[in-house]
MIZA-920584 format. One line per field, with one value per atom (N, C-alpha, C): residue number from 1; residue in three letters; atom name; x, y, z. Coordinates in Angstrom, 2 decimals. Layout:
k = NUM;...
r = ALA;...
a = CA;...
X = X;...
Y = Y;...
Z = Z;...
END
This chain:
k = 1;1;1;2;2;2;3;3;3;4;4;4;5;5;5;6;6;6;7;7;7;8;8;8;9;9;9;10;10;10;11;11;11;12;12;12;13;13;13;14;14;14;15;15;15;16;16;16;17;17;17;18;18;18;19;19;19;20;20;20;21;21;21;22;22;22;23;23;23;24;24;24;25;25;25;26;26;26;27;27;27;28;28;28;29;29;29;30;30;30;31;31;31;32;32;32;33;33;33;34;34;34;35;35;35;36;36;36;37;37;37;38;38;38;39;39;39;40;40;40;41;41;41;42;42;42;43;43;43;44;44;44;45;45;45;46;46;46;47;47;47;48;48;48;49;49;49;50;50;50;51;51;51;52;52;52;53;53;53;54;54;54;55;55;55;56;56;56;57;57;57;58;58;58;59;59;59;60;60;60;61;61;61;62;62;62;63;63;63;64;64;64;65;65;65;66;66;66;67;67;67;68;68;68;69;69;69;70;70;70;71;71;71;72;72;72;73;73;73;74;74;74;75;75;75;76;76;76;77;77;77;78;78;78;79;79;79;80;80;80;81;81;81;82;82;82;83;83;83;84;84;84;85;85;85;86;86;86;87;87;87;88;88;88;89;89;89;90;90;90;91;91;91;92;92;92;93;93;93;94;94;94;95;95;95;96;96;96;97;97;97;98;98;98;99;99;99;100;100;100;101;101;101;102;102;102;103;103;103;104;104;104;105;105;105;106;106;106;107;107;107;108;108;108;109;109;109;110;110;110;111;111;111;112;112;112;113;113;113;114;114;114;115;115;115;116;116;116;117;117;117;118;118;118;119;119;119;120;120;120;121;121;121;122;122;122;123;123;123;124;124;124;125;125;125;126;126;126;127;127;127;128;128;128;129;129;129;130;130;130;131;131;131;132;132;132;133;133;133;134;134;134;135;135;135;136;136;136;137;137;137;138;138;138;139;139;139;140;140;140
r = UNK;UNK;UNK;UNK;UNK;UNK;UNK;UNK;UNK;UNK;UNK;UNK;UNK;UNK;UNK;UNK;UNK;UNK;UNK;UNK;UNK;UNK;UNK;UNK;UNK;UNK;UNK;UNK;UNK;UNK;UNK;UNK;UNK;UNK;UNK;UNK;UNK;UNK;UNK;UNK;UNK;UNK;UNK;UNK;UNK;UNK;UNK;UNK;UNK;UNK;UNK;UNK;UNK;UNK;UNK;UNK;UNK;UNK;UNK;UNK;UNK;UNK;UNK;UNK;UNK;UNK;UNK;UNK;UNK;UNK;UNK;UNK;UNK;UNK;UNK;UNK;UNK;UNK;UNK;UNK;UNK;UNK;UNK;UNK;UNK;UNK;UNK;UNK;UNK;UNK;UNK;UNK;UNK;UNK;UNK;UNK;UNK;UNK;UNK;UNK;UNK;UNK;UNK;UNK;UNK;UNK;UNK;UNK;UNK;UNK;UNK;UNK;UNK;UNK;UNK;UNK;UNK;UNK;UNK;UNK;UNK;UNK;UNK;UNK;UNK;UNK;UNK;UNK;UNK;UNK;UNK;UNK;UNK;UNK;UNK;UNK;UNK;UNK;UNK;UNK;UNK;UNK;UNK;UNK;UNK;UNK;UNK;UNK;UNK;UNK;UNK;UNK;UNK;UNK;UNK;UNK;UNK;UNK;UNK;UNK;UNK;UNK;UNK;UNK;UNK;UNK;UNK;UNK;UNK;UNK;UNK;UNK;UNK;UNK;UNK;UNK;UNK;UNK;UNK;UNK;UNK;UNK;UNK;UNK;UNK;UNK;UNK;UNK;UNK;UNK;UNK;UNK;UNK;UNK;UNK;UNK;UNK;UNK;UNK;UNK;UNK;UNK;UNK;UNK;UNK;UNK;UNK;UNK;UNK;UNK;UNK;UNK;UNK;UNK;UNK;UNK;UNK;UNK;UNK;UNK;UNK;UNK;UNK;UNK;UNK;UNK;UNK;UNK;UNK;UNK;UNK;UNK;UNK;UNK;UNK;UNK;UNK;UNK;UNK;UNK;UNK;UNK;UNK;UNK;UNK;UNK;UNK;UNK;UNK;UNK;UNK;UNK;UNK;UNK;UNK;UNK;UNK;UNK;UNK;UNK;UNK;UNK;UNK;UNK;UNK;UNK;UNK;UNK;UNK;UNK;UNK;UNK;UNK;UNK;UNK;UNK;UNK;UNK;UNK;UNK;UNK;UNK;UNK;UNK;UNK;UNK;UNK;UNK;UNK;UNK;UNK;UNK;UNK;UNK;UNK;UNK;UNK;UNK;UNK;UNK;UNK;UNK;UNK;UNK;UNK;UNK;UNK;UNK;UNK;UNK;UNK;UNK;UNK;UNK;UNK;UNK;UNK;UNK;UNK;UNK;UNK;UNK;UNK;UNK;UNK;UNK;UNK;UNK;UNK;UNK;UNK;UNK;UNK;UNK;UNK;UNK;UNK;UNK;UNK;UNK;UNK;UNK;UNK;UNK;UNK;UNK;UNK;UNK;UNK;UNK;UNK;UNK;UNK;UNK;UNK;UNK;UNK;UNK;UNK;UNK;UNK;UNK;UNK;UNK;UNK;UNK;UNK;UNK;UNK;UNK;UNK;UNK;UNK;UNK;UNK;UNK;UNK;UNK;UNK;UNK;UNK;UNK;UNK;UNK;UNK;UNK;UNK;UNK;UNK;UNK;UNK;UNK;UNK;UNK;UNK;UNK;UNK;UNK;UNK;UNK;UNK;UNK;UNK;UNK;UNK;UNK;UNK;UNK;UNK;UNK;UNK;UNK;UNK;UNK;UNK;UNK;UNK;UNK;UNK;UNK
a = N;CA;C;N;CA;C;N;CA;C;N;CA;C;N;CA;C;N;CA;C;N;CA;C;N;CA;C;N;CA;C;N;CA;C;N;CA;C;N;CA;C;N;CA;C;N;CA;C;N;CA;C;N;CA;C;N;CA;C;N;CA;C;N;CA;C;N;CA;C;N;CA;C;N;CA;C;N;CA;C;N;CA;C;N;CA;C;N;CA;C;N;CA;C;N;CA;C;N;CA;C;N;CA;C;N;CA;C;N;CA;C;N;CA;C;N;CA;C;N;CA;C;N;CA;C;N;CA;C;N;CA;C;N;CA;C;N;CA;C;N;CA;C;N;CA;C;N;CA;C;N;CA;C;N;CA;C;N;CA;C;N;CA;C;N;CA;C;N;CA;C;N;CA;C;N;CA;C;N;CA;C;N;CA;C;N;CA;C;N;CA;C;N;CA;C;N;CA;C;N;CA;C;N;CA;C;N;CA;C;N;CA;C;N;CA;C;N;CA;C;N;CA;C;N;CA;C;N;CA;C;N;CA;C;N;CA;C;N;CA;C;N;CA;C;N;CA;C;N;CA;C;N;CA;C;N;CA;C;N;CA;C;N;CA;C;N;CA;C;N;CA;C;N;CA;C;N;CA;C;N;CA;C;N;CA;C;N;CA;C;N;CA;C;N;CA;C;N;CA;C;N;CA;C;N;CA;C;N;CA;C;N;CA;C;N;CA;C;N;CA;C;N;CA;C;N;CA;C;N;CA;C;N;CA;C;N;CA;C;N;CA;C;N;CA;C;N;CA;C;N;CA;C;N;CA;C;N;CA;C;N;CA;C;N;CA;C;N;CA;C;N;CA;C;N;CA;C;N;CA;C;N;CA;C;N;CA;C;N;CA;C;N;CA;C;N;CA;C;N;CA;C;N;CA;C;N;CA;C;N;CA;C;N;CA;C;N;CA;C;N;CA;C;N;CA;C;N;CA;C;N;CA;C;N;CA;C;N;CA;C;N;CA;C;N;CA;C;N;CA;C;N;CA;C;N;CA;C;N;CA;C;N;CA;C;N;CA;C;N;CA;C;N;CA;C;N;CA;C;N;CA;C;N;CA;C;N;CA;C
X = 39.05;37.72;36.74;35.81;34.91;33.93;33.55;32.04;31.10;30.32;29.05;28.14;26.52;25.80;24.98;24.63;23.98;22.82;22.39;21.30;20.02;18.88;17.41;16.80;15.86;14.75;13.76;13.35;12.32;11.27;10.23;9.03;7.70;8.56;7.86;8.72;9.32;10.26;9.97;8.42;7.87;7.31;7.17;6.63;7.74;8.65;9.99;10.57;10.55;10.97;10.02;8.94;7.78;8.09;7.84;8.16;9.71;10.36;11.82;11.57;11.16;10.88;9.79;9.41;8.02;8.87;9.81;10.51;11.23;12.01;12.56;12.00;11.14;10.19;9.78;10.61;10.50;11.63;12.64;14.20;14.60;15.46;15.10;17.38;17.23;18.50;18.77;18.73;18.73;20.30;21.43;22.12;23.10;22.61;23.68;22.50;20.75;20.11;20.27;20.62;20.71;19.94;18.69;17.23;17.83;17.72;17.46;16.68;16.05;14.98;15.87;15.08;15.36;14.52;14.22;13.33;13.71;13.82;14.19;12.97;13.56;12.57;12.45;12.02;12.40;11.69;12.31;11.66;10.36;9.66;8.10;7.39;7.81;7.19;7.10;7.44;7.25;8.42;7.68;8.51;8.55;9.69;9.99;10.77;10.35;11.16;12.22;12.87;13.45;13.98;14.81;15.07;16.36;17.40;18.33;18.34;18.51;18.15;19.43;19.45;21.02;20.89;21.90;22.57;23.76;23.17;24.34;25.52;25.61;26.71;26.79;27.41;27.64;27.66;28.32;28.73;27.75;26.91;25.39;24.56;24.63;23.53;23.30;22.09;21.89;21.25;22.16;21.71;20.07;19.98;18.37;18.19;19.32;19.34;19.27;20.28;20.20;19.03;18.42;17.00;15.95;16.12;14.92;15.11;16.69;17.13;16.59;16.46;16.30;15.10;13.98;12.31;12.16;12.84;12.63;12.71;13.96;14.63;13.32;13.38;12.12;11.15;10.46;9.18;9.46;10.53;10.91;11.40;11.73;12.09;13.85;14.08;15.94;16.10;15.43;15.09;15.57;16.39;16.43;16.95;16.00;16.77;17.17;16.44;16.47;16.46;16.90;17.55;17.34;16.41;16.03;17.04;17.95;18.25;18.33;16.83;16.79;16.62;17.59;17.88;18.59;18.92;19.15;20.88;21.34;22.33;22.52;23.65;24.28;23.80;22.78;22.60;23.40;24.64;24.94;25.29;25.17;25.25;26.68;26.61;28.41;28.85;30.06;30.65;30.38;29.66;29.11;27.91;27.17;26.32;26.43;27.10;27.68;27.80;28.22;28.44;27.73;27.02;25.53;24.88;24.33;23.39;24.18;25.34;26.46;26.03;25.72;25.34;24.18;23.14;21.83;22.10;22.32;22.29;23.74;24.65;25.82;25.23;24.30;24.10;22.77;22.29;20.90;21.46;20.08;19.85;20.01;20.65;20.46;20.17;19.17;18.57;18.68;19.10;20.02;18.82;18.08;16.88;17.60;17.63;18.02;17.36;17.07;15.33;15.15;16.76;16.56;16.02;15.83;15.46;14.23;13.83;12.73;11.45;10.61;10.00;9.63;9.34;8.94;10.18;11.00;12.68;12.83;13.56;13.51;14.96;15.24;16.55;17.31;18.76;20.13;20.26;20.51;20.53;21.95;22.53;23.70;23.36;24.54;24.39;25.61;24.97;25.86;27.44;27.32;28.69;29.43;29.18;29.76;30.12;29.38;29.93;30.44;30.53;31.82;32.18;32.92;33.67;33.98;34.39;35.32;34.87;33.36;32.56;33.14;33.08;33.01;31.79;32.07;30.84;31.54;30.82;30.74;30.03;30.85;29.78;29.07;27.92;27.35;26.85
Y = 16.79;17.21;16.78;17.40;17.59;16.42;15.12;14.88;16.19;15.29;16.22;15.88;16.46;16.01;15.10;13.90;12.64;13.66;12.86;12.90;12.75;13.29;13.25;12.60;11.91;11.32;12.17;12.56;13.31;12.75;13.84;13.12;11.83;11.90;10.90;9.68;9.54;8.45;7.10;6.92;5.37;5.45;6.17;6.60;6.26;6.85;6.55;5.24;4.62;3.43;2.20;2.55;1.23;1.68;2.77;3.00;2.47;2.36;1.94;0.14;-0.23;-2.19;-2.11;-1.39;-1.98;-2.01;-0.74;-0.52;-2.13;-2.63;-3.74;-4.92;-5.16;-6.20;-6.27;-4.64;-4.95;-5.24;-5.05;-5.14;-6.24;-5.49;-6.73;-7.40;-8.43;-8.91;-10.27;-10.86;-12.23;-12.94;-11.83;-12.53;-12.17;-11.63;-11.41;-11.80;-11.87;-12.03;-11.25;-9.89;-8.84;-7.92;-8.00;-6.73;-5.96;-4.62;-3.45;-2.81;-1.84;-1.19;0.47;1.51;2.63;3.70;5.34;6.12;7.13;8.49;9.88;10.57;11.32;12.32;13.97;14.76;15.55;17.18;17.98;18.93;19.38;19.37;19.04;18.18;16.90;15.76;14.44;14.65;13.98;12.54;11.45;10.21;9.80;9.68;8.77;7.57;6.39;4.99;4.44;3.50;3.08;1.70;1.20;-0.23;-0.70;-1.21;-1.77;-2.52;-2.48;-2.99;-3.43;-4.67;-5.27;-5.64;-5.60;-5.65;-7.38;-7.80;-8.91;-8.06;-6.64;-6.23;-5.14;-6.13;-5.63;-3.79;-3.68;-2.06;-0.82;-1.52;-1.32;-1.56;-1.70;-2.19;-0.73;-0.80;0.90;0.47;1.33;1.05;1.24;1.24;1.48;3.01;3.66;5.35;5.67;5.36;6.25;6.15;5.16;5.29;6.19;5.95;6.91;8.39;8.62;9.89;10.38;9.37;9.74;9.77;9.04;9.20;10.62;11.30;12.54;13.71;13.06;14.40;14.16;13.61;13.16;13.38;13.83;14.27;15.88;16.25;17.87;18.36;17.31;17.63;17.36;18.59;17.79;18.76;18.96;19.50;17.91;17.38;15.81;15.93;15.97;15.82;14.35;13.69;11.87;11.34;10.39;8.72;7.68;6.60;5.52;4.55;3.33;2.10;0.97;0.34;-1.03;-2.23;-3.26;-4.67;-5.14;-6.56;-7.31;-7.26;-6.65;-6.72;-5.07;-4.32;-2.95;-2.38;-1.78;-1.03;0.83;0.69;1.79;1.78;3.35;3.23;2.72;2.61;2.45;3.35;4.03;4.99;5.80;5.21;5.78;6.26;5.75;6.23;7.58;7.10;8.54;10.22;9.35;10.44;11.10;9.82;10.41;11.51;10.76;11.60;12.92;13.46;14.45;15.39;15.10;16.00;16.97;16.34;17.07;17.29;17.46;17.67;17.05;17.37;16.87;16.53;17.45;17.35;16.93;15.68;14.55;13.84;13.77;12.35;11.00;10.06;8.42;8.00;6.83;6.40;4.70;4.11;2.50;1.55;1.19;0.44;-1.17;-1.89;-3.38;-4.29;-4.92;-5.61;-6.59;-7.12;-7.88;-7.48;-6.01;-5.91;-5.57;-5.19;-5.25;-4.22;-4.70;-3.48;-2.43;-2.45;-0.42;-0.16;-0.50;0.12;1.23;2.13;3.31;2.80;3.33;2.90;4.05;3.36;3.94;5.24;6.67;7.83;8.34;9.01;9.39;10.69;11.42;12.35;11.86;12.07;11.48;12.57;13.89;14.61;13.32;12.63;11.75;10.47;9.82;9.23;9.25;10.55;10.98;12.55;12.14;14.05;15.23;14.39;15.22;15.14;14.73;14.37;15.88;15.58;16.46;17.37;18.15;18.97;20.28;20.74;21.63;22.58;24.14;24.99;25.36;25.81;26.23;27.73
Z = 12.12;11.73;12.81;13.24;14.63;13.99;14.62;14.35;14.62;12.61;12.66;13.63;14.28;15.09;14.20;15.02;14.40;13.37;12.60;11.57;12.22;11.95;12.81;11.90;12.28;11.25;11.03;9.24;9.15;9.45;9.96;10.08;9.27;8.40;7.34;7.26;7.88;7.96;7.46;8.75;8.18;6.87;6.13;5.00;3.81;4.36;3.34;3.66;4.51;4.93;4.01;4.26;3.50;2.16;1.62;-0.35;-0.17;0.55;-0.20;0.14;1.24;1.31;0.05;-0.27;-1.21;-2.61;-2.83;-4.33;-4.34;-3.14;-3.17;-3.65;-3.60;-3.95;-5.65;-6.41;-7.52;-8.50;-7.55;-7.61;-9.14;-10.29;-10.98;-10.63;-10.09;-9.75;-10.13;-11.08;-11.41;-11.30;-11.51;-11.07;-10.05;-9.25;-7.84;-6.82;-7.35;-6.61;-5.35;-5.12;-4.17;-4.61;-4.22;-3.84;-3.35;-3.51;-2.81;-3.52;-2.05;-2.71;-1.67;-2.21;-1.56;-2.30;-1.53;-1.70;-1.43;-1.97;-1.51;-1.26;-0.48;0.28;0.02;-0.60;-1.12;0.03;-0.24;0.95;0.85;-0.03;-0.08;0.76;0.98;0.97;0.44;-0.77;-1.89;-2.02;-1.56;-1.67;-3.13;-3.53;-4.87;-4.74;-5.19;-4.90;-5.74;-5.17;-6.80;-6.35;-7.40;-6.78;-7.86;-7.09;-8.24;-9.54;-10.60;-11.86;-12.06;-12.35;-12.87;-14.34;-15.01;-16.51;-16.80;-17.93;-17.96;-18.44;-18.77;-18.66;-17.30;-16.68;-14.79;-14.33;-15.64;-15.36;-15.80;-15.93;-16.65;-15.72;-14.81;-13.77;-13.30;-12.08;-11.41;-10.80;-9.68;-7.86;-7.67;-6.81;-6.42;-5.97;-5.48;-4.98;-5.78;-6.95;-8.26;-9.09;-9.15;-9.83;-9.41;-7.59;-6.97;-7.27;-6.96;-7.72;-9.20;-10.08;-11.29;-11.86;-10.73;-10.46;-10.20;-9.10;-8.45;-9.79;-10.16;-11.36;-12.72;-12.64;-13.80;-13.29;-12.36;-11.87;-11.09;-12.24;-11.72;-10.30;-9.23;-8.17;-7.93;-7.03;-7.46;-5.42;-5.12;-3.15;-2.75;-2.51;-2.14;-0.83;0.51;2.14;2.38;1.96;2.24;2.00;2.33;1.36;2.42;1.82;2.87;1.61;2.33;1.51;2.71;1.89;2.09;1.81;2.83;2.44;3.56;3.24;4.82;4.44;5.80;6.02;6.51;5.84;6.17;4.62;5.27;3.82;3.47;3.61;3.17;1.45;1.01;-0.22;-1.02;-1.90;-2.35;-3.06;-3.21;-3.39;-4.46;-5.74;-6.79;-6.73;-5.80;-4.83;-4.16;-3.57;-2.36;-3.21;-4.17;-5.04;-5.86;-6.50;-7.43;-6.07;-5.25;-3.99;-3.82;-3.29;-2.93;-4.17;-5.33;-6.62;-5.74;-5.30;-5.00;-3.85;-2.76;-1.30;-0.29;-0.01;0.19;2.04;2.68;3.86;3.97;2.71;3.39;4.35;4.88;5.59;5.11;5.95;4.86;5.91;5.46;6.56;6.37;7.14;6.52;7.07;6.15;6.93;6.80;7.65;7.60;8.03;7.06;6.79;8.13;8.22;9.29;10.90;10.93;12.03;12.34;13.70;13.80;12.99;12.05;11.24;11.91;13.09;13.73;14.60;14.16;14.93;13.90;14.44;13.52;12.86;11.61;11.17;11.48;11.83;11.73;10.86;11.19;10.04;10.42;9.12;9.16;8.26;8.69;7.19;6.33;4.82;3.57;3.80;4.01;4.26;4.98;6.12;6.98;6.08;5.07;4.46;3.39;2.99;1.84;2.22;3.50;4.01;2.78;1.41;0.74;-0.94;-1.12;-2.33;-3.21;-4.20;-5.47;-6.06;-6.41;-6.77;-7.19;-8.52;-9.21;-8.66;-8.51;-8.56;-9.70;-9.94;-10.96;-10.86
END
């Protein structure tokens, strides 16, 4: 299989970058104490944030993509080009992830912001096809 061509940053980038560090900051994580925050970008314009919510029953918890996802869908938008997730370290999504996102747009942008670096470095973008080649999806 050919690499796809790298991922471009949309023009709103720093835009989606600060709503996803800002969603982080509301992150509720008490016991893994792992913030993330993250924000989709929808082909309008339209940034929606979200932030991981954890559950004392673990399997009950919800990522921070999937919330912003579920901000968007709840505010009638489901056009989703972009996905900012950030937090310190490698912020790629995790596989339930990959997959929730692959529902709405199999060829977004993700854009891996990592807190640790420098704040006006542009973050790392991939396209999500690249991190799940072979995602699932229903035609409808």
């Amino acid at each position: 299989m050919p690499d796809s061509p790298p991922a471009s940053l949309p023009p709103q980038w720093k835009d989606l970058v600060a709503a996803s560090r800002d969603a982080r900051s509301q992150a509720y994580a008490p016991y893994s104490e792992f913030a993330v925050g993250a924000a989709v970008l929808t082909k309008a314009g339209s940034i929606f944030p979200g932030c991981n919510v954890e559950n004392a029953s673990y399997g009950l918890t919800i990522c921070a993509e999937r919330t912003a996802v579920c901000a968007a869908i709840a505010a009638g938008r489901q056009d989703i080009v972009a996905v900012c997730i950030s937090l310190t370290g490698t912020p790629v999504p995790c596989g339930t992830c990959r997959q929730f996102l692959y529902e709405f747009n199999p060829s977004m942008t993700v854009l891996i912001d990592d807190l640790s670096t420098d704040n006006d470095a542009a973050p790392e973008t991939v396209l999500l096809s690249d991190l799940l080649p072979r995602g699932f999806r229903l035609e409808r």
